[in-house]
DSSP file (Angstrom, degrees, kcal/mol; ACC not computed):
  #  RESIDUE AA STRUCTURE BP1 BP2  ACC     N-H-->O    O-->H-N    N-H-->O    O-->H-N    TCO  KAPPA ALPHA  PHI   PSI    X-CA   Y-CA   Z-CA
    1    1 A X              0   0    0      0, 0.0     2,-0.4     0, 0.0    12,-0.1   0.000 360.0 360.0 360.0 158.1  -15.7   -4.2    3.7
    2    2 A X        -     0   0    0      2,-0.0    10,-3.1    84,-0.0     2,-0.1  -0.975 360.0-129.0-146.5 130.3  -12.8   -1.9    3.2
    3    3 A X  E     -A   11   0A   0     -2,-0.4     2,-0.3     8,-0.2     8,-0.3  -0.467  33.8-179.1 -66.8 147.6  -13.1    1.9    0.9
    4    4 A X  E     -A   10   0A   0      6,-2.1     6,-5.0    -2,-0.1     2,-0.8  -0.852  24.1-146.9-162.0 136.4  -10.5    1.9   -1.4
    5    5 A X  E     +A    9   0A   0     -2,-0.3     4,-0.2     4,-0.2    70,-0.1  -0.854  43.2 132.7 -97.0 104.3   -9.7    4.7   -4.0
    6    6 A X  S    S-     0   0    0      2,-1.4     3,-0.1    -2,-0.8    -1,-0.1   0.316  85.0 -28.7-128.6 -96.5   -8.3    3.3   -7.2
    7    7 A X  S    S-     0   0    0      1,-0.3     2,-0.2     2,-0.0    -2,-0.1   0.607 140.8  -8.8 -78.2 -23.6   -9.4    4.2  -11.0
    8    8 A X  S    S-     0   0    0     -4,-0.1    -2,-1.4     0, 0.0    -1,-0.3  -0.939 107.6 -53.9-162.2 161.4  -12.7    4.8   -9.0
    9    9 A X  E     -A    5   0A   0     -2,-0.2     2,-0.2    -4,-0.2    -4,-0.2  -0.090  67.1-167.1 -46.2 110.2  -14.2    4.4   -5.6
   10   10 A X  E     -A    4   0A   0     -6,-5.0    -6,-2.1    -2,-0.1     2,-0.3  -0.674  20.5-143.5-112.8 157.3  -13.8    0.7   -4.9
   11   11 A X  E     -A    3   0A   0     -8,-0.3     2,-0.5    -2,-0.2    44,-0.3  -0.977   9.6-168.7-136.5  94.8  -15.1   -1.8   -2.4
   12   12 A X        +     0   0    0    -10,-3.1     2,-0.2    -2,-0.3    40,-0.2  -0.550  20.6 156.0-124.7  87.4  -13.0   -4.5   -1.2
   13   13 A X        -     0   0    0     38,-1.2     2,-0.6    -2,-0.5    41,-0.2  -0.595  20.7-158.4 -99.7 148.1  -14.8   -7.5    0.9
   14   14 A X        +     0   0    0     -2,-0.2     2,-0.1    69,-0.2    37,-0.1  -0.893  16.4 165.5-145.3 129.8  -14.2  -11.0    1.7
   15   15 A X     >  -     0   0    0     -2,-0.6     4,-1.0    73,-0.0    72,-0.1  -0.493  69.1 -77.0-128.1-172.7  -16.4  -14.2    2.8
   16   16 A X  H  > S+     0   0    0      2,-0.2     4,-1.5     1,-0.2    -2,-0.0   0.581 122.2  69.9 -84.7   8.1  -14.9  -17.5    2.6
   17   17 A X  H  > S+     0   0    0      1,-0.2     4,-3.5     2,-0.2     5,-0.2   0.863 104.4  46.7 -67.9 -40.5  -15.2  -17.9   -1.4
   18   18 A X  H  > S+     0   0    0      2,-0.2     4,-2.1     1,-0.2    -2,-0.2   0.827 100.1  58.0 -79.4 -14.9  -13.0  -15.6   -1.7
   19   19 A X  H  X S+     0   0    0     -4,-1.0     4,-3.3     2,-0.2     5,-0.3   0.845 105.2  54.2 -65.1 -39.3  -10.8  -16.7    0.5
   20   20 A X  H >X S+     0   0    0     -4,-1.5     4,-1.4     2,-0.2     3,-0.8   0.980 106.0  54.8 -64.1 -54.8  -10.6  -20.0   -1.6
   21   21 A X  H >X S+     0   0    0     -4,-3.5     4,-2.6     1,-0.2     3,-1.4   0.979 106.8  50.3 -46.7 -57.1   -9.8  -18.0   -4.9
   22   22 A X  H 3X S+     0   0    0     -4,-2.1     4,-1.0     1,-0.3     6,-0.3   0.821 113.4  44.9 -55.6 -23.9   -6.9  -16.4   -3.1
   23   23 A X  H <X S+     0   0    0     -4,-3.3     4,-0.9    -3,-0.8    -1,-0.3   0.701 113.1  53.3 -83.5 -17.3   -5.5  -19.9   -2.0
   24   24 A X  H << S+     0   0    0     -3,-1.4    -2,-0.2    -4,-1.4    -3,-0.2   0.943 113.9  38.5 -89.2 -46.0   -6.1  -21.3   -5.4
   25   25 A X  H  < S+     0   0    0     -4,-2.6    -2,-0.2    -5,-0.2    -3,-0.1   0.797 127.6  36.0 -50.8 -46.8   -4.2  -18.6   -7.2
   26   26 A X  H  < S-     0   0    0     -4,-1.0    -1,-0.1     2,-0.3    -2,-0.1   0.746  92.7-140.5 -30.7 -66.4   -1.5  -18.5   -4.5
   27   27 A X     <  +     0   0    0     -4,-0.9     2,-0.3     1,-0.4    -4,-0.1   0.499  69.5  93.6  65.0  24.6   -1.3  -21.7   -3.6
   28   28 A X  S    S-     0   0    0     -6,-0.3    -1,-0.4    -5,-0.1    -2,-0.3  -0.784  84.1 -98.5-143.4 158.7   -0.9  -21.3   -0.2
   29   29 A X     >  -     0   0    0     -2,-0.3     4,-1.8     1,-0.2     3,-0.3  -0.623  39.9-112.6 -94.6 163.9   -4.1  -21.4    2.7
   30   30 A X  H  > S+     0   0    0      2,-0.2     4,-4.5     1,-0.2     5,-0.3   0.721 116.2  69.7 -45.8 -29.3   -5.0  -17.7    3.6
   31   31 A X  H  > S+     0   0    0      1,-0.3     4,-3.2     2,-0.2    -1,-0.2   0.922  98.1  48.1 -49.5 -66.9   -3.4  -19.0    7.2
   32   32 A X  H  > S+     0   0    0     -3,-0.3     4,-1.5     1,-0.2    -1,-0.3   0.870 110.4  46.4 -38.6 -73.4   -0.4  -19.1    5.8
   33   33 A X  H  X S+     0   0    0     -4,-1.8     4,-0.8     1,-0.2     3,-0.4   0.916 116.9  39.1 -52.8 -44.0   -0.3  -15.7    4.1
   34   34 A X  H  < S+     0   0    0     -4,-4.5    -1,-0.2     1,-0.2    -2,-0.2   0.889 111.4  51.8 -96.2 -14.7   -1.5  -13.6    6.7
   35   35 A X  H  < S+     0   0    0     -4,-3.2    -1,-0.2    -5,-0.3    -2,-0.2   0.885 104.5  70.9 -66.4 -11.4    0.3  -15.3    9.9
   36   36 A X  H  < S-     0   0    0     -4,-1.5    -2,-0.2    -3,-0.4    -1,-0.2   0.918  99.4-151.7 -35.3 -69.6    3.3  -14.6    7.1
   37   37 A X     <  +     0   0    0     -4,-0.8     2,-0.3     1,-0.3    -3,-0.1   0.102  61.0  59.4  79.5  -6.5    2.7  -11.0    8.0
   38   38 A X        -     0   0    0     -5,-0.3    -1,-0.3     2,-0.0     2,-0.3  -0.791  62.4-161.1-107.1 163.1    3.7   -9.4    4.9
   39   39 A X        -     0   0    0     -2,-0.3     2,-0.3    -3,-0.1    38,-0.0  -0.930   9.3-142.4-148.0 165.9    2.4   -9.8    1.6
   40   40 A X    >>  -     0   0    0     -2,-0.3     4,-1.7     0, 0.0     3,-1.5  -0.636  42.8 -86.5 -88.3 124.3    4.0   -8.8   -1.9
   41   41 A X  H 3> S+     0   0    0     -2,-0.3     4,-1.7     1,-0.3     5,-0.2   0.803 130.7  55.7 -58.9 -26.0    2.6   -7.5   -5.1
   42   42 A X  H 3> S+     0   0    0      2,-0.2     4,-0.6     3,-0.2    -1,-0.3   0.664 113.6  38.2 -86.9 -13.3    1.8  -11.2   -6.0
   43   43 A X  H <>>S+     0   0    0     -3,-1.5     4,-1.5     2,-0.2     5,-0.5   0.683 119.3  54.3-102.2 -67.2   -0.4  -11.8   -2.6
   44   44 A X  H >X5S+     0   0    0     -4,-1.7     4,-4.6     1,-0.3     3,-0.8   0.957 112.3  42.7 -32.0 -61.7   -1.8   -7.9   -3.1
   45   45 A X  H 3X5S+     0   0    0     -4,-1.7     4,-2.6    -5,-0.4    -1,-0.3   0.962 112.7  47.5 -54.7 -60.8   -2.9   -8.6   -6.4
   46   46 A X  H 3X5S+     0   0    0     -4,-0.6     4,-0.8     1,-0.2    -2,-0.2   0.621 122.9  39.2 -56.5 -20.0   -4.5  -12.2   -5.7
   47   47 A X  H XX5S+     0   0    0     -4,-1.5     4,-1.8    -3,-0.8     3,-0.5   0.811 116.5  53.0-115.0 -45.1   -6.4  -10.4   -2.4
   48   48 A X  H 3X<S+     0   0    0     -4,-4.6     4,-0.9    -5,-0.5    -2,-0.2   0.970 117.2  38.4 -42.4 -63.6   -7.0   -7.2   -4.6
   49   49 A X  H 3< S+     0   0    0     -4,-2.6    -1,-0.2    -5,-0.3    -2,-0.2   0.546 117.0  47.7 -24.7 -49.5   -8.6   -9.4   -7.2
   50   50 A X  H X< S+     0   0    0     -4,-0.8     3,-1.1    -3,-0.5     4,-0.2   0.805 109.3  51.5 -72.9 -59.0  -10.3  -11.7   -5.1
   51   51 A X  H 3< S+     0   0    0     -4,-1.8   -38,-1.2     1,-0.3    -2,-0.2   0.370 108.1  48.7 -88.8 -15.2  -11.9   -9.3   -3.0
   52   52 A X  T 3X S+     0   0    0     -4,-0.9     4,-1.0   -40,-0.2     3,-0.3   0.314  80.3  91.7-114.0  21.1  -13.5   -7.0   -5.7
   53   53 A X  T <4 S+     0   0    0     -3,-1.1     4,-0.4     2,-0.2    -2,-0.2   0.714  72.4  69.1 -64.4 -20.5  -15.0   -9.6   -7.8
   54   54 A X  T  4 S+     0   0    0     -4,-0.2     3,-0.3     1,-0.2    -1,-0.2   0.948 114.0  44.1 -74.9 -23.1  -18.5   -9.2   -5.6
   55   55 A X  T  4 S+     0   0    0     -3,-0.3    -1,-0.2   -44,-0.3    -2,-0.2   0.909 129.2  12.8 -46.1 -60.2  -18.0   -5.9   -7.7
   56   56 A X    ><  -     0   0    0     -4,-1.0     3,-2.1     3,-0.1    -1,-0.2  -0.765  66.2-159.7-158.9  80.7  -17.3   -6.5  -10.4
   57   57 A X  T 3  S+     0   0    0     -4,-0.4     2,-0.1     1,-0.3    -3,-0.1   0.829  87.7  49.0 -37.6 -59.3  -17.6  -10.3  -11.6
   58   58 A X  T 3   +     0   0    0     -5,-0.1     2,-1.0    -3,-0.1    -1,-0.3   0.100  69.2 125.2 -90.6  38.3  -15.2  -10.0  -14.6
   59   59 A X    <   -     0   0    0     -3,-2.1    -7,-0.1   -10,-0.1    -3,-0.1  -0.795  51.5-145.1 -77.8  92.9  -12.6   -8.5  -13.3
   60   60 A X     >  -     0   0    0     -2,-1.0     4,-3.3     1,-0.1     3,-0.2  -0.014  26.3-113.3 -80.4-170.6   -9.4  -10.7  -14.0
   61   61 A X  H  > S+     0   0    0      1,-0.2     4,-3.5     2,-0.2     5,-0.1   0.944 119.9  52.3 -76.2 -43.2   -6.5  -11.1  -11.8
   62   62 A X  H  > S+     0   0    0      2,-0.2     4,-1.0     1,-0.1    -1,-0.2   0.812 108.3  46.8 -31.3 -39.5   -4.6   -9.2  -14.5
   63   63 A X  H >> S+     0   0    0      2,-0.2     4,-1.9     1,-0.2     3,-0.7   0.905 104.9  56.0 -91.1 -47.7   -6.8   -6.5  -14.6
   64   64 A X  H 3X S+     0   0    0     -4,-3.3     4,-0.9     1,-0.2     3,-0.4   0.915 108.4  56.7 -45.2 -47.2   -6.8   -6.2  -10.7
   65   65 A X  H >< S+     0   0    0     -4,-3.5     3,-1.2     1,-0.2    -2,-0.2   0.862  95.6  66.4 -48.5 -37.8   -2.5   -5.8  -11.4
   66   66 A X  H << S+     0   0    0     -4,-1.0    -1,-0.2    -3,-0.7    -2,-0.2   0.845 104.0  39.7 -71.8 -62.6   -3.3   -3.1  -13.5
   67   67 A X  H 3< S+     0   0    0     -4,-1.9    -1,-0.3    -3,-0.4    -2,-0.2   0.754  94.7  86.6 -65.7 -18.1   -4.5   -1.2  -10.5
   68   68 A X    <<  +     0   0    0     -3,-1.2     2,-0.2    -4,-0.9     3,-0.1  -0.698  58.1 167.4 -90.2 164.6   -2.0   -2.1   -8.0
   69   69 A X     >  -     0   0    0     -2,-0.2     4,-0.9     1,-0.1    -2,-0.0  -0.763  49.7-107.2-154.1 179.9    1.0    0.2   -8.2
   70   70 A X  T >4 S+     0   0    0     -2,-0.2     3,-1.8     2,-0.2     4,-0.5   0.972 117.4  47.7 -90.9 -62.7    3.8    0.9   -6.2
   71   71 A X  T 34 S+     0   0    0      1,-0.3     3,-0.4     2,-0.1     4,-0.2   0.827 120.2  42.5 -41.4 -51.1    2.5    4.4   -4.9
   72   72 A X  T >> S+     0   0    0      1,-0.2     3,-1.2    -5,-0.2     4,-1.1   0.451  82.9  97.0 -76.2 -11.1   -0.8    2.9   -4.2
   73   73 A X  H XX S+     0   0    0     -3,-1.8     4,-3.3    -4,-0.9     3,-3.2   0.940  83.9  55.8 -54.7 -72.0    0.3   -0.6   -2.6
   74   74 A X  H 3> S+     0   0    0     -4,-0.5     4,-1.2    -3,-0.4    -1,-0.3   0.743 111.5  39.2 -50.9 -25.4   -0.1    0.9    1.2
   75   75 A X  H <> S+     0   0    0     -3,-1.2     4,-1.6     1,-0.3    -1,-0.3   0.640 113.2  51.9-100.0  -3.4   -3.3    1.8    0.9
   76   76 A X  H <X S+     0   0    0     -3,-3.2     4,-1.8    -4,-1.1    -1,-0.3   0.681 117.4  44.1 -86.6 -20.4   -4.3   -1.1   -1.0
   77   77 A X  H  X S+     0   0    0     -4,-3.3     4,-0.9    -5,-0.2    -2,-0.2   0.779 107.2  57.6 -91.0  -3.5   -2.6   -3.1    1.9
   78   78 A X  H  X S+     0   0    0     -4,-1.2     4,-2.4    -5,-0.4     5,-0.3   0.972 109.9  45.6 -64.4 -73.2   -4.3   -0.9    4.4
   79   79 A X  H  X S+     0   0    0     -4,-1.6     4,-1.5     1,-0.3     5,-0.2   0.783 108.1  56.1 -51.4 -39.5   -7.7   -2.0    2.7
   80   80 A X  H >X>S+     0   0    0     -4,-1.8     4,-3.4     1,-0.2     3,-1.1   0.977 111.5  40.7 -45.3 -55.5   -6.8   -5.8    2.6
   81   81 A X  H 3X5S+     0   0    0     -4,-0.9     4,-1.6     1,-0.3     5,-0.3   0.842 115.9  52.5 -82.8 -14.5   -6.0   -6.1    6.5
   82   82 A X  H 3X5S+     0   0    0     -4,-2.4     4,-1.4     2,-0.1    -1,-0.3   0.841 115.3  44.9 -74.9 -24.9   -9.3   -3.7    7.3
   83   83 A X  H <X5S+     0   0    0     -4,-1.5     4,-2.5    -3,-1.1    -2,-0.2   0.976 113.7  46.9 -97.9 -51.3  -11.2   -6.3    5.0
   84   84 A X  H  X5S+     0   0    0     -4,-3.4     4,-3.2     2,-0.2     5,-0.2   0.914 108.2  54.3 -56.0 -30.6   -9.7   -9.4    6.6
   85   85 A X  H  X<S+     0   0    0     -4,-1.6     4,-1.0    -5,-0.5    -1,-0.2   0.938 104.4  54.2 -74.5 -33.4  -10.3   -8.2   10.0
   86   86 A X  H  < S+     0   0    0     -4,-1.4    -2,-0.2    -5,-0.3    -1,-0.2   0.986 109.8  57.3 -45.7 -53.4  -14.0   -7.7    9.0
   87   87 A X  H  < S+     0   0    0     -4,-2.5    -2,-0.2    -5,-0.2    -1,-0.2   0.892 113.1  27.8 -45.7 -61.6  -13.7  -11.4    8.0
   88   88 A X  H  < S-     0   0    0     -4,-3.2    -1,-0.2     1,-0.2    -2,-0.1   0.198 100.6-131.7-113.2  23.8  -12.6  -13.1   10.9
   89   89 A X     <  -     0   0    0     -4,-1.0    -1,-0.2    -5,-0.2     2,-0.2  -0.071  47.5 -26.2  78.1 162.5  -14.2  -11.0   13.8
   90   90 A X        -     0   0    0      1,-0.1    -4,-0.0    -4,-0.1    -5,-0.0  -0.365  61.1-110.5 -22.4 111.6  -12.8   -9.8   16.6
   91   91 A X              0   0    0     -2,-0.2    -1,-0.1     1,-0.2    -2,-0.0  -0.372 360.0 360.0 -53.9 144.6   -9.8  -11.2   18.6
   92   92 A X              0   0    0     -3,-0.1    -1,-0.2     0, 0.0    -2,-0.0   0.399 360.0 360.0-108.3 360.0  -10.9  -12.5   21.7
């Protein structure tokens, strides 16, 4: 789980349901996006989105654009790759 400061102190975590929203929205597997190594306001949003629903259930993917912003994009991309490494562990 990854802090994130946006309209308020936010929470951004991810198990593998969420990973399936973000490939269904996408269209593309999570694999794909992050061996990619960038992401995009369209992948930021979809992982932003995704990844605060345990928050906040009705939260659309719209509403989640609403928060991302240009100034705020690093630290919202910061929080994505702290929340995915929480998600798949430790390199070995």
């Amino acid at each position: 789980m990854a802090k994130l400061k946006l309209d308020k102190e936010r929470n951004v975590a991810f198990d593998s349901n969420v990973m399936v929203l973000v490939e269904e929205s996408l269209g593309k597997t999570v694999f794909e996006l992050v061996s990619a190594g960038r992401i995009g306001f369209r992948e930021a949003r979809a992982f932003l989105w995704a990844g605060l629903r345990h928050e906040d259930p009705r939260l659309t993917i719209e509403g989640a654009g609403a928060l991302l912003t240009p100034r705020n994009l690093p630290a919202i991309a910061k929080a994505i790759n702290e929340a995915l490494a929480d998600f798949f562990g430790p390199k070995n």
